[in-house]
N, C-alpha and C positions, 0 to 999 in steps of 0.2 A: 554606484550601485552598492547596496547596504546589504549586508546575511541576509535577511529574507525575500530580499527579489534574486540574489546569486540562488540560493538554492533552488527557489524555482524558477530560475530560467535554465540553468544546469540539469533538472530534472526534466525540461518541456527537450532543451534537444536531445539528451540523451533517447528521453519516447518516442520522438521524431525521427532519430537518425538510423534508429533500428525497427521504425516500419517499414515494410515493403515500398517501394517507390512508386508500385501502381495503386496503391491505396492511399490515396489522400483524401478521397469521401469516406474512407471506415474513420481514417483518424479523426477528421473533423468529427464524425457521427460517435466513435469511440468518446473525443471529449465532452458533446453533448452530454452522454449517458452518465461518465464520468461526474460533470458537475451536477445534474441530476439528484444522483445516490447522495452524492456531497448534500446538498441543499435536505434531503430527506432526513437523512440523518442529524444534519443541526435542526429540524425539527421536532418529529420524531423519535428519533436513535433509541433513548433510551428506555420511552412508554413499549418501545415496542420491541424491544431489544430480546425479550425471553423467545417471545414465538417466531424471532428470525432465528436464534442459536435450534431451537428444536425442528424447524422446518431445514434449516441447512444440513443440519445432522440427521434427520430421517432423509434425504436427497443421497449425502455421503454414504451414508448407511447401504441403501438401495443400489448405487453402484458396486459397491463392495460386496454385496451378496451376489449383484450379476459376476461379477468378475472371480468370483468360488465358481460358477459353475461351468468354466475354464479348466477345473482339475479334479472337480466333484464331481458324482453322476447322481446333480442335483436340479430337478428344475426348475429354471430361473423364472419363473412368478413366486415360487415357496422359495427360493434363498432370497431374493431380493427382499421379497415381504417380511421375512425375518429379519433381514438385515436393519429394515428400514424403519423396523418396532424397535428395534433392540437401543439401535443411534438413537432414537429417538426418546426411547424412554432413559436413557442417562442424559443427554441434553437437557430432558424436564426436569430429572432429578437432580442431577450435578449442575445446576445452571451456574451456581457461583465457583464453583470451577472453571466454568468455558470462559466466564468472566473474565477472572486473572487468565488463563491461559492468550486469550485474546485481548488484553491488557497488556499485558505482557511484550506478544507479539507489536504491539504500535512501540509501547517505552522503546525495544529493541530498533524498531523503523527510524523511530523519531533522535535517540543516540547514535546509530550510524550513520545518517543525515547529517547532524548537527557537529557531535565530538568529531565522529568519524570522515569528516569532511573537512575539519582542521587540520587535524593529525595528518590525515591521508590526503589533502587536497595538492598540494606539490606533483606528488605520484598520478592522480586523477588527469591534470594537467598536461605533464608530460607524457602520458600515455596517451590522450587527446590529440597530441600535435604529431603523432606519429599515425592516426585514423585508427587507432587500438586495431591494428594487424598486424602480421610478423613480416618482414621485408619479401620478398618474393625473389630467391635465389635463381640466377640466371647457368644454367651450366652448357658442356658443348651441345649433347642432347637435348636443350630444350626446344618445346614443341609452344602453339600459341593456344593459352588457355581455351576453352569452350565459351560460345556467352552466358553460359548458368554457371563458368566455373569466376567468371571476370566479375559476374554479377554479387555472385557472395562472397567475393573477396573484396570488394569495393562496399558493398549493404550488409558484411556477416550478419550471423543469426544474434540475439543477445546471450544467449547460452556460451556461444566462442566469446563474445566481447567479456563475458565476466570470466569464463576462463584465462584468457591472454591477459587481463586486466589482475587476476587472483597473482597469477605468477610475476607478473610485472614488479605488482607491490610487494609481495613477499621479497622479490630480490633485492628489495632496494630499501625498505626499510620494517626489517622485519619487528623490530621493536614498537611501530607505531599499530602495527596490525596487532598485537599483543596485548597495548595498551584498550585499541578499541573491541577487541573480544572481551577483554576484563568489565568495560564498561557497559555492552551490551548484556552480558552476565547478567550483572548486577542490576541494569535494568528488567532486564525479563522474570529473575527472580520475586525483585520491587512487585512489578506488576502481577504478579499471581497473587502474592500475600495480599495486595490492595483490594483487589476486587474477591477475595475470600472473605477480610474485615470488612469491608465498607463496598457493598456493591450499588447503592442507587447514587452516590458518590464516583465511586468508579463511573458506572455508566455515563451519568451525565457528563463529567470532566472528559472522557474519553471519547464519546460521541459529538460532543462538540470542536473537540480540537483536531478527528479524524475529519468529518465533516466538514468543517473547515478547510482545511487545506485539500480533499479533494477538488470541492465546488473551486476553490482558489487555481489549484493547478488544473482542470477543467477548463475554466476561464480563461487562462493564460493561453492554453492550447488554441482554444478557440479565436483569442483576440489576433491570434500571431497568423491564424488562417486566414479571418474573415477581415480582421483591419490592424498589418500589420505597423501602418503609421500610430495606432494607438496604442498600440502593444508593445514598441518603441519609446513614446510618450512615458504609458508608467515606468520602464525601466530606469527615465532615467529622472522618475519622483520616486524614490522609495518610501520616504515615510509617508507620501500618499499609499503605496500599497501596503504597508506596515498599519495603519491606521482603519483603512476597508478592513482587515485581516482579522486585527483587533475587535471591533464591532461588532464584525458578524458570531467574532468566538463571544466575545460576553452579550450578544442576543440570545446565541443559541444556552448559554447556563443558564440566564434566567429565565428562557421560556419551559427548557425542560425542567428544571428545579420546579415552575409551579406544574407544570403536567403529570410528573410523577411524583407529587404529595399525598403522600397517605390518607384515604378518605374517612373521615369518622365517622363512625357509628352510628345507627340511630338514635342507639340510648344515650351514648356522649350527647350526639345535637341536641337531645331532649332537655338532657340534663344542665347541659351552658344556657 
């Protein structure tokens, strides 16, 4: 198994092990949706890229004004409404802003991923083989847990699993966690200035490579539900799944490269 079937097979159980156990039609149904967005976005992503940031941000907007009137005596049709103008109209205006900020955020994703699964993969491992829980201490008084207390100690929440997992690493190698803050940094940085310089660039690189690997871990999700003799299979072709990977990313460049070409002018057409 090659880097890019590890991380996403490491990625599928990680999403697996901290769904609920009675939902195994959400997960399936989660990674349909999942591959989905993926597949849209290497279409799509980038033609249409402005009026998702401004619809997400008039959405975010609108809860944030319901959520003033919480401690305003304000009411919430007029603060939401505000709210929802307001996100809204720096989303239209600031769009190559949201760009690198949102740019940014993947660099980040995609260096913790990547760096940060070198560095820190040791630590990942070994915390893995212990069910990332803390032991469960036996004393005279003790009593037998509840079955909701056995339940989340056996399925924690992901919030505990990245807590027990923050401290884990930190103890143990705190210099690798240092190194990969510094790199994410400087990726998230990267990625604001890129998509400030160069945004139909930004988007299209960044929508095809997000795009990508969701419909990719999507897939995966699904394969290991629906057939997982097959989903066994790719693991163990990687540069078959390295090569699908591939494709789909430079389909999706060159189809949105031509979709969001600047269109000329009348008088330009007239004039060639």
């Amino acid at each position: 198994m090659d880097g890019v079937s590890q991380i996403f097979d490491q990625a599928r159980s990680l999403f697996e092990h901290h769904m609920p156990v009675a939902s195994t039609a959400a997960v399936t149904a989660g990674a349909a949706v999942t591959a989905f967005i993926g597949l849209s976005m290497s279409v799509l992503g980038a033609k249409l890229a402005r009026i998702a940031i401004t619809l997400g941000l008039v959405f975010a907007g609108a809860l944030a004004g319901g959520f003033t009137t919480l401690h305003a005596d304000i009411p919430v049709p007029i603060a939401a409404g505000f709210g929802a103008l307001f996100c809204g109209a720096m989303g239209f205006v600031l769009y190559r802003f949201w760009v690198g900020v949102l740019t940014g955020l993947l660099l980040i994703t995609a260096a913790s991923g990547s760096y940060g699964l070198s560095v820190l993969g040791p630590e990942l491992a070994s915390y893995s083989e212990v069910g990332g829980t803390a032991p469960m201490l036996v004393s005279e008084d003790f009593t037998t847990p509840s079955p909701e207390a056995q339940r989340q100690y056996l399925n924690p929440q992901f919030s505990d699993w990245a807590r027990g997992f923050w401290d884990h690493v930190t103890a143990r190698n705190k210099t690798g966690v240092k190194k990969v803050a510094l790199v994410d940094a400087c990726a998230g940085i990267f990625g604001l200035l890129l998509g400030l310089i160069a945004v139909r660039f930004t988007l299209v690189t960044m929508t095809a490579l997000a795009g990508t690997a969701l419909f990719s871990f999507g897939a995966f999700v699904l394969a290991n539900r629906v057939h997982p003799q097959f989903y066994q299979a790719g693991m163990e072709h990687p540069q078959a799944i390295a090569f699908s990977c591939g494709a789909m990313l430079v389909a999706s460049l060159i189809l949105q490269t031509l979709l969001t070409r600047p269109k000329k002018s009348a008088t330009a057409a007239i004039e060639s």
